[in-house]
Structures are given as structure tokens and as C-alpha cells.
C-alpha positions as CSV (number, residue, x, y, z in Angstrom):
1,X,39.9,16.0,9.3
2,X,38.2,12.5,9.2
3,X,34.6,12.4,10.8
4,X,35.6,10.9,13.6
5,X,34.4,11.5,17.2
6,X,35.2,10.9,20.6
7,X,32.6,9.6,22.6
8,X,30.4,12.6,23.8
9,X,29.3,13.4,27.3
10,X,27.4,15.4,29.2
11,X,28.4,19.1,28.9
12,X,30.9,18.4,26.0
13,X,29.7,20.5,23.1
14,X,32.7,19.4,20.2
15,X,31.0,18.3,17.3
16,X,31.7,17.0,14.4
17,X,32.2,19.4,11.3
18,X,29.9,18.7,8.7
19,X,28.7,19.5,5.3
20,X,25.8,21.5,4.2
21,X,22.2,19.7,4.8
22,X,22.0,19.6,0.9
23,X,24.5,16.9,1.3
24,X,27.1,19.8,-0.8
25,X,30.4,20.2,0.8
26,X,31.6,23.3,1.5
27,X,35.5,24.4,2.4
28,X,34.5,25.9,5.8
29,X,34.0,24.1,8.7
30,X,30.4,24.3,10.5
31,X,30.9,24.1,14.3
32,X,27.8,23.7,16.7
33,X,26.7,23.2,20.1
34,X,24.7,19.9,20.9
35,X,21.7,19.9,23.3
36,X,21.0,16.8,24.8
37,X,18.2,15.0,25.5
38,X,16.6,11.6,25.6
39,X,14.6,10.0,23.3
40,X,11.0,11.3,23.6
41,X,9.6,7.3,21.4
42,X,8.7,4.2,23.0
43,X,9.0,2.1,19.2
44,X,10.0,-1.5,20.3
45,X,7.4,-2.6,22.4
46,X,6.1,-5.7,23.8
47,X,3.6,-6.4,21.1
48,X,3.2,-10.1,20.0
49,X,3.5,-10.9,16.6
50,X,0.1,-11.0,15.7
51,X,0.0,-7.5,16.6
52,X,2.8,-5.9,14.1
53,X,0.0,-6.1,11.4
54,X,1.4,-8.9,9.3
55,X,-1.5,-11.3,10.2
56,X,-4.1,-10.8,6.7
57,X,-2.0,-11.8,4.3
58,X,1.5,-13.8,6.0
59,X,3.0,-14.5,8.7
60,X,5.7,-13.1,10.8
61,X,7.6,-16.4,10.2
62,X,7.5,-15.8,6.5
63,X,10.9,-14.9,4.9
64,X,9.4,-12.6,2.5
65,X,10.1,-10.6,0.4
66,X,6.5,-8.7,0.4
67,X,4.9,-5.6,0.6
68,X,3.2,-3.6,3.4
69,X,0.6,-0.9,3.0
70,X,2.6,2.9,4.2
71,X,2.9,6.4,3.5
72,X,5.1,7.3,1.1
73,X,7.6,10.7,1.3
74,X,10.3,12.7,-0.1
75,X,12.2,15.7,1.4
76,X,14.1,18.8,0.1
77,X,16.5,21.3,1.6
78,X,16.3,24.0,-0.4
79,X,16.2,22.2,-4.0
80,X,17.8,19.4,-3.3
81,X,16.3,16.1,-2.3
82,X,17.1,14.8,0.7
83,X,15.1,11.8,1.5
84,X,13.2,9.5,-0.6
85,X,10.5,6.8,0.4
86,X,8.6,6.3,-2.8
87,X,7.5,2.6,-4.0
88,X,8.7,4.0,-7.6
89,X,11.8,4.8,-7.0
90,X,12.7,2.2,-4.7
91,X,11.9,-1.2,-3.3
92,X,9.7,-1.4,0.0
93,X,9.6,-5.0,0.0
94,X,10.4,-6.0,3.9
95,X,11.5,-9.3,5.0
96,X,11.7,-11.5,8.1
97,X,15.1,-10.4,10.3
98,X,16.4,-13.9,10.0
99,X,16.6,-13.1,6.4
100,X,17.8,-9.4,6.6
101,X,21.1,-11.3,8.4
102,X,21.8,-12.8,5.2
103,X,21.8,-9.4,3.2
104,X,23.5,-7.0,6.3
105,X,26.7,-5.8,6.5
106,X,28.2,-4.1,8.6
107,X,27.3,-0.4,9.2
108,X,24.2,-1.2,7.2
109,X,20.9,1.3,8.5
110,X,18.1,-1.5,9.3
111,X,14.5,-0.3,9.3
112,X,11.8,-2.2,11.2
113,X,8.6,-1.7,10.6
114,X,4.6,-2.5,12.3
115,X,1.6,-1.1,11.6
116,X,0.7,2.0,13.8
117,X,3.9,2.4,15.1
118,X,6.9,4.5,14.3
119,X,9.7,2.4,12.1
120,X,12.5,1.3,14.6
121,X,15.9,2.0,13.0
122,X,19.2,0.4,14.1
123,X,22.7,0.3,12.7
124,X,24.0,-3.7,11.9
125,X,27.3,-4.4,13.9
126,X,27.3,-8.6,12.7
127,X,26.6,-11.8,13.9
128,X,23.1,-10.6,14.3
129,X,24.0,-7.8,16.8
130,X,22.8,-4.2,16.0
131,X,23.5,-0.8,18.0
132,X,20.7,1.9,18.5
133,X,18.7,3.9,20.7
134,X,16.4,2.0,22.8
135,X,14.6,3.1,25.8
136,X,16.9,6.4,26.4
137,X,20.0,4.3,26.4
138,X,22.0,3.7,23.4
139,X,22.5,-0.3,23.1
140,X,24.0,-3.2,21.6
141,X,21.2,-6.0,21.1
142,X,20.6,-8.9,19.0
143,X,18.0,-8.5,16.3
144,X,16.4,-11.8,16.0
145,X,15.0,-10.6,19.5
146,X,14.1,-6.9,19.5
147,X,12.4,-7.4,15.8
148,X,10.0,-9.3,18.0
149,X,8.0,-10.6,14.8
150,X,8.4,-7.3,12.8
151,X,10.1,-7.5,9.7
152,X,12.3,-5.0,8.2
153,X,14.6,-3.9,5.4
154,X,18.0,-2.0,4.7
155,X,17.5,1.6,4.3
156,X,21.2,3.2,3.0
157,X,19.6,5.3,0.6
158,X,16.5,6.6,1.9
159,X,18.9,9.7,3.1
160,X,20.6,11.3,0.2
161,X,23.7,12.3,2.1
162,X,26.9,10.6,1.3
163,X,27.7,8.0,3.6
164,X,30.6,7.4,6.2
165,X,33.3,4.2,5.7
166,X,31.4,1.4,7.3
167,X,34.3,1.8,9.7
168,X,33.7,4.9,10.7
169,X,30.2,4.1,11.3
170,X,30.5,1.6,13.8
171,X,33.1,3.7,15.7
172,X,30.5,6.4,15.4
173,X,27.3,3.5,17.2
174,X,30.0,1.7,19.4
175,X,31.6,5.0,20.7
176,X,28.4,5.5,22.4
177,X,26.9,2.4,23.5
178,X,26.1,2.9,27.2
179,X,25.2,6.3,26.8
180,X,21.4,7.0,28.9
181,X,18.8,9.8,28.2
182,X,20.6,12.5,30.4
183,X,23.8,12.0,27.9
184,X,22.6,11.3,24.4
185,X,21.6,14.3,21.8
186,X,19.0,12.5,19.7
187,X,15.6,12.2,19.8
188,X,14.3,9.4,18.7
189,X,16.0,5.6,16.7
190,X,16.0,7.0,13.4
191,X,18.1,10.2,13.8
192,X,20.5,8.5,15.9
193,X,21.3,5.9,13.2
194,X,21.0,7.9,10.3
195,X,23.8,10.7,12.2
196,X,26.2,7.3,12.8
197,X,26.1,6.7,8.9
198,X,26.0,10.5,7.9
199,X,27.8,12.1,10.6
200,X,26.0,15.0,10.0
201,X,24.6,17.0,13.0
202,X,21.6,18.2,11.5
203,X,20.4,14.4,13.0
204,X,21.2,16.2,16.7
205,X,18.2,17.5,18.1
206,X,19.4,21.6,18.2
207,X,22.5,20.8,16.0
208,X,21.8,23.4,13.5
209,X,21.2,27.2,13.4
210,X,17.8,28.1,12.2
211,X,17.7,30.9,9.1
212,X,14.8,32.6,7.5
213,X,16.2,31.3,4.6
214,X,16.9,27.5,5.2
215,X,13.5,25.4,5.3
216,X,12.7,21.7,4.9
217,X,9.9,20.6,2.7
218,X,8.3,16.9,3.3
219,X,6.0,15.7,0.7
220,X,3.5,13.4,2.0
221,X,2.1,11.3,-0.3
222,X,-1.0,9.9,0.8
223,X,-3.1,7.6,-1.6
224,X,-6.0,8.2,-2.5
225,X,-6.2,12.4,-1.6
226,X,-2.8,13.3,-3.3
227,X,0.3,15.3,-2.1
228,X,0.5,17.2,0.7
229,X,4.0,19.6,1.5
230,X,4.7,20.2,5.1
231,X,7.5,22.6,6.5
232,X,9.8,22.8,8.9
233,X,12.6,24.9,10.4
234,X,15.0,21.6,11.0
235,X,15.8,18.3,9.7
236,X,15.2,16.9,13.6
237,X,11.5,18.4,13.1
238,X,10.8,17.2,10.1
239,X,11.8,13.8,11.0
240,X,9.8,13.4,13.8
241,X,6.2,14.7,12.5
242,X,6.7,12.1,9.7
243,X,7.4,9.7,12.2
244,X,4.0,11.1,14.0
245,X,2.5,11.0,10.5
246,X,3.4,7.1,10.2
247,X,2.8,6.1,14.0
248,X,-0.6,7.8,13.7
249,X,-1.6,8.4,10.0
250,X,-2.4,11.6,10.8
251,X,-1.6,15.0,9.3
252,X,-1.6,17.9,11.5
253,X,-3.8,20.7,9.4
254,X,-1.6,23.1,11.5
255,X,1.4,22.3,9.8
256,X,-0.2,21.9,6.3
257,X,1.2,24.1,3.9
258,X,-0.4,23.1,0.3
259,X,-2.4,20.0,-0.5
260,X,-2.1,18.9,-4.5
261,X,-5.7,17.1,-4.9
């Protein structure tokens, strides 16, 4: 029962069967009905590179590596933890994309990242071609030219899932290329490269039943006023307030469950 998938279209609800959000296994097979719609982010814009926020202290042209001023989160299903970005527990450093080409492989999860904007996220095919979700269409590109000055990093372990074979997670971006907004089932760059490595439909926006009993806790750690714990009903919500959170920098006091000064 590999992960593998046929390409999905409209109105075809197989789906992948898939472990248990806490990245735990179990013997029964969890079958769910995907609901499809097109990616609500504009994240790779036309922004020069003085824009991306790299401009105080280097350049865009610079190799790196270096650091860049972000929130920092971690995530939970239940008691496990589930997503990690925390400077000490992991390096943030980002580097120019002609550098990331000599540290990809392929099937590696690429993050790009400018200030005030939601972190692009595409899957590395090779030869400096990557495969995500751009625009409401699901694309093959080359990265020297959508990074557009940003820099970026490799992200593999910022989900706590086990991963795919890298095979399997290029059939998983390449099976889809050419799919548009009226076809696709993710929301935003992020979700639809993390589900290619994962294969997990929790990344699906409605790919998992909601329970009174299954909640999703996102840490925000913000410097300076401590750590504040958001929750959410899904892993597809949770992903895309932080992604608010790090396009914006702000919390929603709606959504605020405790605040640790």
C-alpha cells in the first residue's frame, strides 16, 4: 500500500491513506474526502530585491549564510510535537538560491523567505527547477528566477512527520503540475509542499474530520513579550494564521488562548 497517487481531479475524492497527525502509524486505514480550492496567497511577487528586507546589513547577492530577524514556533497535536521553528533547536541561517543549488537534492522542501511576507515553499526537482503552487496553478519553475532576490533555506525537518522516498515525492509534485485553482486541494505553497514530502492529507484544506478531542496548539514565540499558545481545529488552520502571523506580525487576540509573560 505505497503512498502513491494518481493525479487528482476535479470531483475525484480517493485519497491517500495516512497516518495519524502525531506522525504515529496506526493499522487502519484513514480514508477522506478532499475539497478543493485554490490557493487564497499571493507570496512571490514582483518586489525588487531591495524590497525583500535584506538591504541593512547584506545584500541579495551575498551567498550567505546569515541570519534574519522572525518569529519563532513550535506545534503539537495532542502531545506530540509536530513542527518546530526555533533558532535553538535548529539553524535559521538563509542563503542566496544560487547557493541553496549546491546543498538541494532532489525532493528537498525549500523555504524562501522576505520580510512582511509569507515564506514561499517549493519542492526541488534539479538542475535548479522546483515544483509548487504559484498563482492557483501548480508549476514547474526555475528558482534562480522566482527567488527574485530572496534567499532561502531547506526546511525537511521543520515538520516532524516521517518523510516519503524522495521518489515518491517528486511523483507526488510532478503528478500534479498543471493542475489550476478550480483542481487543486491546498491552500496556500507551504501545505502543498509539505503534503508532497509527507503525504499526509491533514496538508488538504478539509482533509481531516474535526473531533472535540483532536486540537492543534501553535506556540508563538515572540521576543521580547514571551509565549503565546494559539488553537486550532486543523492542521490547514493552523498553518495559515501562522503564515498571517509572519506576513503581518500580528496576533489575532481572538484566537489567543494563553499568553506566558
Amino acid at each position: 500500500m505505497g503512498n502513491q497517487l494518481d493525479r487528482i481531479t476535479h470531483l475525484n475524492y480517493s485519497e491517500l491513506p495516512t497516518g495519524d497527525p502525531s506522525g504515529l502509524e496506526k493499522d487502519e486505514l484513514r480514508v477522506g474526502v478532499a475539497y478543493f480550492f485554490s490557493d487564497e496567497e499571493e507570496e512571490v511577487d514582483d518586489r525588487t530585491p531591495s524590497d525583500c528586507g535584506f538591504t541593512k546589513d547584506h545584500s541579495p547577492a551575498e551567498e550567505g549564510p546569515f541570519s534574519v530577524s522572525e518569529v519563532e514556533y513550535s506545534a503539537f497535536c495532542s502531545q506530540e510535537c509536530i513542527f518546530s521553528k526555533l533558532r535553538e533547536n535548529e539553524d535559521l541561517n538563509v542563503y542566496s538560491a544560487k547557493t541553496l543549488l549546491t546543498m538541494c537534492k532532489p525532493g528537498d522542501l525549500l523555504e524562501l523567505v522576505a520580510t512582511a511576507q509569507a515564506p514561499h515553499w517549493v519542492i526541488y526537482q534539479r538542475d535548479d527547477q522546483v515544483i509548487h503552487l504559484h498563482k492557483g496553478e501548480i508549476r514547474r519553475d526555475s528558482l534562480l528566477e522566482i527567488s527574485n532576490g530572496r534567499h532561502g533555506r531547506i526546511v525537511n525537518n521543520r515538520y516532524r512527520f516521517r518523510p516519503l522516498p524522495p521518489d515518491l515525492v517528486m511523483q507526488n509534485a510532478s503528478g500534479h503540475l498543471g493542475l489550476r485553482s478550480e483542481e487543486i486541494c491546498w491552500t496556500n505553497s507551504e501545505s502543498f509542499a509539505a503534503w508532497c514530502r509527507f503525504g499526509k492529507r491533514e496538508f488538504k484544506a478539509g482533509g481531516e474530520a474535526h473531533s472535540a478531542e483532536q486540537q492543534y496548539f501553535l506556540k508563538v514565540h515572540l521576543s521580547g513579550s514571551g509565549v503565546h499558545t494559539l488553537v486550532f481545529r486543523s492542521l490547514e488552520d493552523m498553518i495559515r494564521e501562522r503564515r498571517r502571523v509572519d506576513a503581518s506580525g500580528i496576533l489575532k487576540e481572538l484566537s489567543l488562548v494563553t499568553g506566558d509573560k
